[in-house]
N, C-alpha and C positions, 0 to 999 in steps of 0.2 A: 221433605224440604230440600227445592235444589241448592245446589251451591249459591248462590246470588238471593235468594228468596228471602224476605222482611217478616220473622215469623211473631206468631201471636204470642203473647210470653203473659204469662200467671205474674199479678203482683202481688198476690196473697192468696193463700187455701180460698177466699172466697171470689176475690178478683181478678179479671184477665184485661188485659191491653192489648190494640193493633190496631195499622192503620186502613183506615178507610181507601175504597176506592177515587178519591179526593185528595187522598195527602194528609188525613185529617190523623192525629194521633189520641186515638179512643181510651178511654177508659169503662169497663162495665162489671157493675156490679149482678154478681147473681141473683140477692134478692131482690124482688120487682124489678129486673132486667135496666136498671138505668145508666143512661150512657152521660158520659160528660166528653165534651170537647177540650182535652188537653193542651192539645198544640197543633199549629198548621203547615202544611209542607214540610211534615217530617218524614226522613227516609229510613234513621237508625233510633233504637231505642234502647232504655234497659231503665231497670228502676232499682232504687235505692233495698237492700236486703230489709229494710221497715214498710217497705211503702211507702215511704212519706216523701220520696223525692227522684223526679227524674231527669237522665240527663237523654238531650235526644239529639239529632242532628237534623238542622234547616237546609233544604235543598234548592238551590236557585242556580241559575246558569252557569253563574261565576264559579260555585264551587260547593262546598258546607261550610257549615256553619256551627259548632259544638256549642251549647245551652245545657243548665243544669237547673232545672223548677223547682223551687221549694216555696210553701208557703205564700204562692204567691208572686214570690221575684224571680227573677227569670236573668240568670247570671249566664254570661257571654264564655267560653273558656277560651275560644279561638277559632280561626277558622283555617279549615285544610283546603287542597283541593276535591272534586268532585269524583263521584264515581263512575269510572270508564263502562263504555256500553260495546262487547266484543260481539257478543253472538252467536257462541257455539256451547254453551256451559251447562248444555243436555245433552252432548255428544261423547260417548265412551270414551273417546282418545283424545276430548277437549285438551290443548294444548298447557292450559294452564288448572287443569282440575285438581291437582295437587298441591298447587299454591297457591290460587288466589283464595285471600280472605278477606274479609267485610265485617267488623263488629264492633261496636261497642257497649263493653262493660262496666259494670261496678265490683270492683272486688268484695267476695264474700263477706270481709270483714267491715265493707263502706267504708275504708281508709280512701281508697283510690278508682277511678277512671280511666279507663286504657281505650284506646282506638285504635284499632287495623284497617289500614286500606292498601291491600298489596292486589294488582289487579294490572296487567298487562304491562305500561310504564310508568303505573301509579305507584309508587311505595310511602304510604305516610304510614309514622309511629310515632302517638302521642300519651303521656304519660300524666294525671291532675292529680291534682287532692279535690274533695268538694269547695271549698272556698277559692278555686278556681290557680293555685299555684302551679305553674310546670316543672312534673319533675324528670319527664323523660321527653326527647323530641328526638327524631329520625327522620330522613329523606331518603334512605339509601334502600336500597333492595335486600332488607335484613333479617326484618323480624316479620314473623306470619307463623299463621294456626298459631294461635294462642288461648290461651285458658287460665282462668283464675280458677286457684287452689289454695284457700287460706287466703293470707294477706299476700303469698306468693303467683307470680306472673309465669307460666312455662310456654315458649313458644318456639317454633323452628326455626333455626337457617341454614346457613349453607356447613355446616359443620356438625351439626347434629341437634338436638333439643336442649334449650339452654334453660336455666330458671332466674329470674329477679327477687331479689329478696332484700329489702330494705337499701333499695341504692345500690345493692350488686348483683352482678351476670355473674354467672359461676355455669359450669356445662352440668346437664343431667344425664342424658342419653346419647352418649358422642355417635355419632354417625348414622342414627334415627331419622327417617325420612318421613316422620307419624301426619296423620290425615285426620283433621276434624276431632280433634281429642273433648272430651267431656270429662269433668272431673262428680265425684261421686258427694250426695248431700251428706254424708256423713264425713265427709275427709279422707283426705289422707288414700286416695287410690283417683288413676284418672285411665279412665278405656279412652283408646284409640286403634284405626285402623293403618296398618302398611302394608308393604307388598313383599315377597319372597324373590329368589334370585330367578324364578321363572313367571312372575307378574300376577300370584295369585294374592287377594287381599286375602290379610288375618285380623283377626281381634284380640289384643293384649291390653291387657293392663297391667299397671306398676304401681308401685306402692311410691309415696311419693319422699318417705321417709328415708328407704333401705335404697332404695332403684330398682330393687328385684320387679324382673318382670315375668307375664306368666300370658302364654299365649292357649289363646278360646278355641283355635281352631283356623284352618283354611275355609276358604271361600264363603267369607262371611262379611258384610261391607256397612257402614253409617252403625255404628254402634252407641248406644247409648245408656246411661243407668237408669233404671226406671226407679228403686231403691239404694239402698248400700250393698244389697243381697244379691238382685234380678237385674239381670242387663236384658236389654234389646236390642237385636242386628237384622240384618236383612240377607237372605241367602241369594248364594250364586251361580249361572251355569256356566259355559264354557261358552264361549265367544264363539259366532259366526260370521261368515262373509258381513250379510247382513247387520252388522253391529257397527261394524266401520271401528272396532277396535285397535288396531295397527300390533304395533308389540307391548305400547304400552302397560294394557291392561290381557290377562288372560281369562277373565267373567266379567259378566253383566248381571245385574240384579233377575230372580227367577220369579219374582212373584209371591215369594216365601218368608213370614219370617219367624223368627225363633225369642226364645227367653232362655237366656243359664242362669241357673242359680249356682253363685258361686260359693257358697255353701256346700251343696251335695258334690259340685261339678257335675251337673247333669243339663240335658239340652231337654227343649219342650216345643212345639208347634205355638204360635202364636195370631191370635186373631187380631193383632195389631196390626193393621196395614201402613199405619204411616204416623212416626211422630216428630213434634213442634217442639212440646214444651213438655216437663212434666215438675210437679211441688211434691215437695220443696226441693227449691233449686238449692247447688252446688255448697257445699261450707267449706 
């Protein structure tokens, strides 16, 4: 999945959701393969931890548009602006590949809905309950890479990785500069990847309780849990001419990728080429 990509996301061990090449926001059941048309010209998505409800975003020229579908009714939460189109966010030294992010969630618990859109001179950060109250709003160039963990919100700025919890910012990781973080379906642990003082990425993860962190290894990149046990990342080689790297980064993805069990602490060859989603998502 690149940085900018609309992926297909599991609403349940037997459901998956994604949009069409239309705009169409699909829903499909595995038995007898049937599809339902959820929503139209939708760009972002994510669905309620039951199934039973999703909030997506409507895309028209003006901007987005935030909705949350239950039952039927189709409640309005607000509308941000639109998602900037730069043009480089396959290239290794992409100028903003460490911060732009795009997403929104429901938090594990279905207390809340978060939105990111930090993307060139876009910065919106929106904060709901399902019955549509605002409880967080931003314009500023603040918050990005974030992740629900519990009812708790952890996301980066300019100071290190902060966390929200019930109304408050409190710091987690001061001067943490983490990438694409994933929090784990059992709790209470979240992998992500950063870079070292000579640009190689690692894979750490933290315990979400203690802070303790505990690094996977160098040159390993897009990490994610496949269980509470098994993670998944992608291996690295060393940069060439060819890569148009600059100093940013010092690897690019090798075609490789791997499984730890963080159990044994052992590494394993993986026939995973590429993942989207994986159930049950994050608690």
């Amino acid at each position: 999945m690149g940085t900018l990509d609309v992926p297909s996301r599991f609403v349940s061990a037997s459901d998956i959701a994604y949009i069409d090449g239309d705009g169409n926001l699909i829903r499909l059941a595995y038995a007898g393969s049937a599809k339902v048309t959820v929503a139209r010209c939708a760009g972002l998505f994510d669905w309620s931890p039951d199934g039973t409800a999703v909030v997506y975003a409507a895309i028209t020229d003006a901007g987005m548009t935030v909705h949350r579908l239950s039952a039927g009714y189709d409640l309005v939460l607000g509308s941000v602006p639109g998602i900037p189109a730069v043009g480089c966010e396959q290239i290794a030294n992409c100028f903003g590949a460490d911060t732009w992010d795009v997403s929104l969630s429901y938090s594990p618990d279905g207390r809340y809905i978060s939105l990111v859109d930090s993307i060139a001179n876009t910065s919106t950060f929106r904060l709901w309950t399902p019955d549509g109250k605002l409880v967080k709003s931003s314009d500023s160039n603040s918050s990005f890479m974030s992740v629900w963990s519990g009812g708790s919100l952890y996301f980066r700025d300019a100071a290190g990785v902060q966390v929200w919890r019930d109304g408050v910012v409190s710091s987690f990781l001061p001067g943490v500069a983490w990438i694409r973080p994933k929090a784990s379906p059992a709790g209470g642990q979240i992998i992500y990847d950063a870079r070292d003082a000579q640009a190689w990425d690692h894979t750490y993860v933290v315990d979400t309780a203690s802070g303790k962190v505990r690094d996977l290894g160098k040159a390993h990149s897009g990490p994610a849990f496949l269980t509470s046990r098994y993670v998944w990342y992608q291996g690295q080689r060393p940069c060439v001419a060819s890569d148009f790297c600059g100093t940013r980064v010092a690897g690019v993805e090798n075609g490789k990728t791997y499984i730890f069990d963080l159990q044994a602490g052992t590494e394993s060859g993986s026939i995973i080429t590429n993942l989207v989603d994986v159930w049950p998502h994050a608690a």
